[in-house]
C-alpha positions as CSV (number, residue, x, y, z in Angstrom):
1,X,99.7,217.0,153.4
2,X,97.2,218.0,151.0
3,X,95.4,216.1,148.7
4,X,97.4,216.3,145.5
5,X,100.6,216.3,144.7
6,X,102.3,217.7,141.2
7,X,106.6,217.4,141.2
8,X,107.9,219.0,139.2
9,X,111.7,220.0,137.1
10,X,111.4,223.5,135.8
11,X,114.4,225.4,134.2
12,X,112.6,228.4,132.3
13,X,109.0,228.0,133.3
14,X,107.4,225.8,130.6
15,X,106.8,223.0,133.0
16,X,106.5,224.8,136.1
17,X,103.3,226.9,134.7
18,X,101.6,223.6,133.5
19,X,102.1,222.3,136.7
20,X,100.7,225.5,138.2
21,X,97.5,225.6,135.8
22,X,97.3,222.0,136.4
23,X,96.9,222.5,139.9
24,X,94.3,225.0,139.9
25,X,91.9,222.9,138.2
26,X,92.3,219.4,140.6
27,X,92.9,222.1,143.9
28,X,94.2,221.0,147.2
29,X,97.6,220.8,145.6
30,X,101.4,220.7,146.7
31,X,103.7,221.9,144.0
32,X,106.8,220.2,144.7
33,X,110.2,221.1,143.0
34,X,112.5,218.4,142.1
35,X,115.2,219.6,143.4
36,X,114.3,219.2,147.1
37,X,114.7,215.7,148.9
38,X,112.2,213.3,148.1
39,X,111.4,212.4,151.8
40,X,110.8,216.3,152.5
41,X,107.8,215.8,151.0
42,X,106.1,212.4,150.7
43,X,103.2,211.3,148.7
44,X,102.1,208.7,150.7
45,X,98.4,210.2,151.1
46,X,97.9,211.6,147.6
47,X,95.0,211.0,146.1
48,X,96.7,212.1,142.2
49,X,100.2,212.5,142.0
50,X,101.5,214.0,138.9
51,X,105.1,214.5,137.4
52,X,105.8,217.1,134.9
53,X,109.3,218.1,133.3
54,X,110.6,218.7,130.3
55,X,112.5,216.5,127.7
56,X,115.9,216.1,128.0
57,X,117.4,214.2,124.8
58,X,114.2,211.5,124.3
59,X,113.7,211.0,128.6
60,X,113.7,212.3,132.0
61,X,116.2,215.2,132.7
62,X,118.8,214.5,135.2
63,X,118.3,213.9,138.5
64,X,114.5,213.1,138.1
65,X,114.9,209.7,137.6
66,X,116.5,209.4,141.3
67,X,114.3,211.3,142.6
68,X,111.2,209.5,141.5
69,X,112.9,206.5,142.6
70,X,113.3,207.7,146.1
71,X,109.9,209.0,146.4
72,X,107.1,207.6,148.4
73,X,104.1,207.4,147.4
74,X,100.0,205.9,147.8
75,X,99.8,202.9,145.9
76,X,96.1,203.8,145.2
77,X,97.0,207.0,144.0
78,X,96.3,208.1,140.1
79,X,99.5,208.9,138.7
80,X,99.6,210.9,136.0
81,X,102.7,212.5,133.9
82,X,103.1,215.6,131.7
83,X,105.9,216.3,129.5
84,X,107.0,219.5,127.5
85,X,109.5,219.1,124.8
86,X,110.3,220.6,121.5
87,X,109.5,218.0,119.5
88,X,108.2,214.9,121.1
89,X,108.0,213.0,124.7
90,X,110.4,209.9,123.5
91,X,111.2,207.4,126.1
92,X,110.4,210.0,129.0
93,X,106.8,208.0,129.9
94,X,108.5,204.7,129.6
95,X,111.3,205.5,132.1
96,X,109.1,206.9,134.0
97,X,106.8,203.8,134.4
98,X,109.5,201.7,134.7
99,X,110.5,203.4,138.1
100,X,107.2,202.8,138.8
101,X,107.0,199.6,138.7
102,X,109.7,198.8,140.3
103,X,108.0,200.5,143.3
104,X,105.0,198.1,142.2
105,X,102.8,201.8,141.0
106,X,102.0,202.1,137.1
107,X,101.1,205.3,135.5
108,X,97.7,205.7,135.0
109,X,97.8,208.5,132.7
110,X,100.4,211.0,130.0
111,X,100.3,214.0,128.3
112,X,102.7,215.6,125.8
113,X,102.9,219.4,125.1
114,X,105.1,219.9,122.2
115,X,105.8,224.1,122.8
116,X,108.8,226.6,123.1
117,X,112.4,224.5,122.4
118,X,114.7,226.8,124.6
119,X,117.9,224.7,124.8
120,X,120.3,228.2,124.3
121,X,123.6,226.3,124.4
122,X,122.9,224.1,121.3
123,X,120.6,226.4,119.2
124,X,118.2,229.8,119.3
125,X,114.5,230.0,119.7
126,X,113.1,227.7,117.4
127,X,109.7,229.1,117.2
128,X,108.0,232.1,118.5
129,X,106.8,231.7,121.6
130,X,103.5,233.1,120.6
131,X,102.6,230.6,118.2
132,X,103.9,227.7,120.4
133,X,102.7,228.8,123.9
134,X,99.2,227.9,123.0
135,X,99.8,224.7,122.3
136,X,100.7,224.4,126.0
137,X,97.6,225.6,127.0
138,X,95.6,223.0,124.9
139,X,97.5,220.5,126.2
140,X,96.5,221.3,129.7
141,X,93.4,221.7,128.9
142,X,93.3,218.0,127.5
143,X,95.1,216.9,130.6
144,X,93.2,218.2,133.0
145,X,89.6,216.8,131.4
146,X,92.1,213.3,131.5
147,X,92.6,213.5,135.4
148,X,89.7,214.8,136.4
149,X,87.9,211.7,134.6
150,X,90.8,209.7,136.2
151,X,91.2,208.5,132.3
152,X,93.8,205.3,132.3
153,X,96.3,204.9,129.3
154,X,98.8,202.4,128.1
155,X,102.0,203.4,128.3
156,X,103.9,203.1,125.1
157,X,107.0,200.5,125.8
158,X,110.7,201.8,125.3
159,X,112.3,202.7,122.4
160,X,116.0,201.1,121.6
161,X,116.7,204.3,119.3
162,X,115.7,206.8,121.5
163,X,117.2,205.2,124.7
164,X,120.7,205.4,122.8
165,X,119.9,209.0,121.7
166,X,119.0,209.7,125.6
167,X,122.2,207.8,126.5
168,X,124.2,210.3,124.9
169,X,122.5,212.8,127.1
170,X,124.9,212.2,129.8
171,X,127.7,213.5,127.8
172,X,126.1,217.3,127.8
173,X,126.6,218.3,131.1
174,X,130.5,218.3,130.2
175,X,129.0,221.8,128.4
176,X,129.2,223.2,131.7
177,X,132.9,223.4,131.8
178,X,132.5,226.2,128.8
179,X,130.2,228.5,130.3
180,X,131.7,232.1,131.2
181,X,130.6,235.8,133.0
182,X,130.6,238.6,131.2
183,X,131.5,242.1,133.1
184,X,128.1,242.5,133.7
185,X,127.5,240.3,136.2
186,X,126.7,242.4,139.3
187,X,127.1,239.2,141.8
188,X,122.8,238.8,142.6
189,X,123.5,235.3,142.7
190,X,120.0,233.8,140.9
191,X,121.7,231.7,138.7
192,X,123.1,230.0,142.5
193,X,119.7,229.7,143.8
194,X,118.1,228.8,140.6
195,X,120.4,225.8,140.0
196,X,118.3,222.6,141.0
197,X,121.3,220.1,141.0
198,X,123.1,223.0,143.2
199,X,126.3,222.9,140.9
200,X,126.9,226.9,140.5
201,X,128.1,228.6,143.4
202,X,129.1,232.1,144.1
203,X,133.2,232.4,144.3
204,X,133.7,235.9,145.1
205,X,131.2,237.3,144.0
206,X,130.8,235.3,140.6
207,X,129.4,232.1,139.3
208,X,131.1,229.0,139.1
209,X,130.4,225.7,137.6
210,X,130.6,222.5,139.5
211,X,130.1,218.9,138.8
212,X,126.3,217.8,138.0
213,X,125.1,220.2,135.6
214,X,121.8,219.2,134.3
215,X,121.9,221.5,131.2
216,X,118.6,222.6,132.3
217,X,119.9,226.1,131.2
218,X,118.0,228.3,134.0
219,X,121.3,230.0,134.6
220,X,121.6,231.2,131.6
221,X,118.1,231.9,130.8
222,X,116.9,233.7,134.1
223,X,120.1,235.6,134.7
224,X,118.4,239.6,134.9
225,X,122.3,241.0,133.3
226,X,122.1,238.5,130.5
227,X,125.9,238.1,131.6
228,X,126.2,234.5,131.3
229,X,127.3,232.8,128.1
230,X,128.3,229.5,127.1
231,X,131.0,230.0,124.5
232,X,130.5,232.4,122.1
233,X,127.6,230.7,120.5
234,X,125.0,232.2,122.9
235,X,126.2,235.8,122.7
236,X,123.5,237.0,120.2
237,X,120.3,234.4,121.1
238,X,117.2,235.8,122.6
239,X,116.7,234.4,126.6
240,X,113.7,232.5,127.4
241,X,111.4,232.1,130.5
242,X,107.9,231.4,130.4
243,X,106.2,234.9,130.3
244,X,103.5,234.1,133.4
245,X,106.7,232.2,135.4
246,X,109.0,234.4,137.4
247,X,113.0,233.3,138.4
248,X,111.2,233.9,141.8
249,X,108.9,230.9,141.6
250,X,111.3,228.6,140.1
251,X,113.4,228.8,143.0
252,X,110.6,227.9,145.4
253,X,110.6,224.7,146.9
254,X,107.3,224.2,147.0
255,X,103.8,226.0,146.2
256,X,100.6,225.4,147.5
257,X,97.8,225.5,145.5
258,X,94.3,225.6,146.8
């Protein structure tokens, strides 16, 4: 096992690159995507172990929270988190540290990157990437001075507001039941391999929909046809993926970093 270890939960990129760039800079780095089993890959030697994701509704996208909480991991290790959202971080560090301690670990360390709001099913591009995309970069930049130093934080406590705003989160998935193909779907079947709660499956030919959507959008987003919609609302909105991310590297399991 190397000697670092990043998880990650990446639906169009955002999180995926600043666990990539992230990576670079500490070296000797496992890139691990949430979606796999957390006993696959084990952090029981890490020296830093990181978590990055985006924001879903104030905290932790789905799934993320039982995977963290089947994880193992070094009780010695530095654990850092890093979060991407559109507008702010909410009760994503607190959750997270609250697994944590239940596995007697604290985080050591967070960082927010507030950059490109993507969500597609609710609402268009925000923002212009280009104005927003640097702000990821300084962020990572920031971070990686903070790990590096091994710099320890408090961890802000939860928020009763935004735990009831991310309560209501489990309510979105039910969106899933409202996405459609268009006729240009050609059958590649990214948006199956993409999904990392492995609800879409290919039924001749074409995507469907299963139970335990994350609304983490990647199907929608990454699809090369642009033939899937949810509704009619996303018919006319501009699809997203983090410019230096390909569909190809989302899907990966895992990615070594040296």
């Amino acid at each position: 096992m190397p000697k670092n270890a990043i998880y990650y939960f990446s639906g169009t990129g955002n999180s995926l690159y600043a666990a990539k760039q992230i990576g670079k800079a500490i070296g000797d780095t496992l890139l691990v995507n949430m979606k796999t089993e957390p006993a696959k890959y084990p952090a029981n030697d890490a020296d830093i172990i990181g978590f990055v994701f985006p924001v879903y509704m104030e905290g932790l996208p789905g799934g993320c929270a039982e995977f963290i909480s089947s994880l193992s991991m070094n009780a010695d290790a530095y654990i850092f988190a890093f979060a991407t959202c559109g507008r702010r971080a909410g009760n994503s560090y607190a959750e997270l540290n609250e697994i944590l301690n239940k596995k007697g670990l604290k985080l050591s360390f967070y960082q927010t990157a507030v950059t490109v709001a993507n969500y597609i099913n609710v609402y268009p591009l925000a923002t212009s990437p280009k104005k927003r995309l640097p702000k990821l970069d300084e962020a990572i930049t920031d971070a990686v001075k903070a790990i590096q130093n091994k710099t320890l934080v408090n961890v802000p406590a939860s928020n009763a507001l935004m735990a009831f705003n991310h309560s209501l989160y489990r309510f979105f998935p039910l969106m899933a039941r409202f996405y459609r193909v268009t006729k240009k779907c050609n059958g590649c079947g990214i948006c199956e391999k993409i999904c990392p709660a492995g609800t879409v499956k290919l039924v001749s030919g074409k995507p469907v929909w299963g139970k335990g959507c994350t609304q983490c959008v990647a199907c929608i987003q990454n699809c090369p046809q642009k033939a899937i919609e949810l509704g009619l609302s996303t018919k006319f909105r501009t699809r997203y993926r983090h410019p230096a991310v390909s569909e190809t590297e989302i899907i990966k399991e895992t990615i070594y970093i040296e």
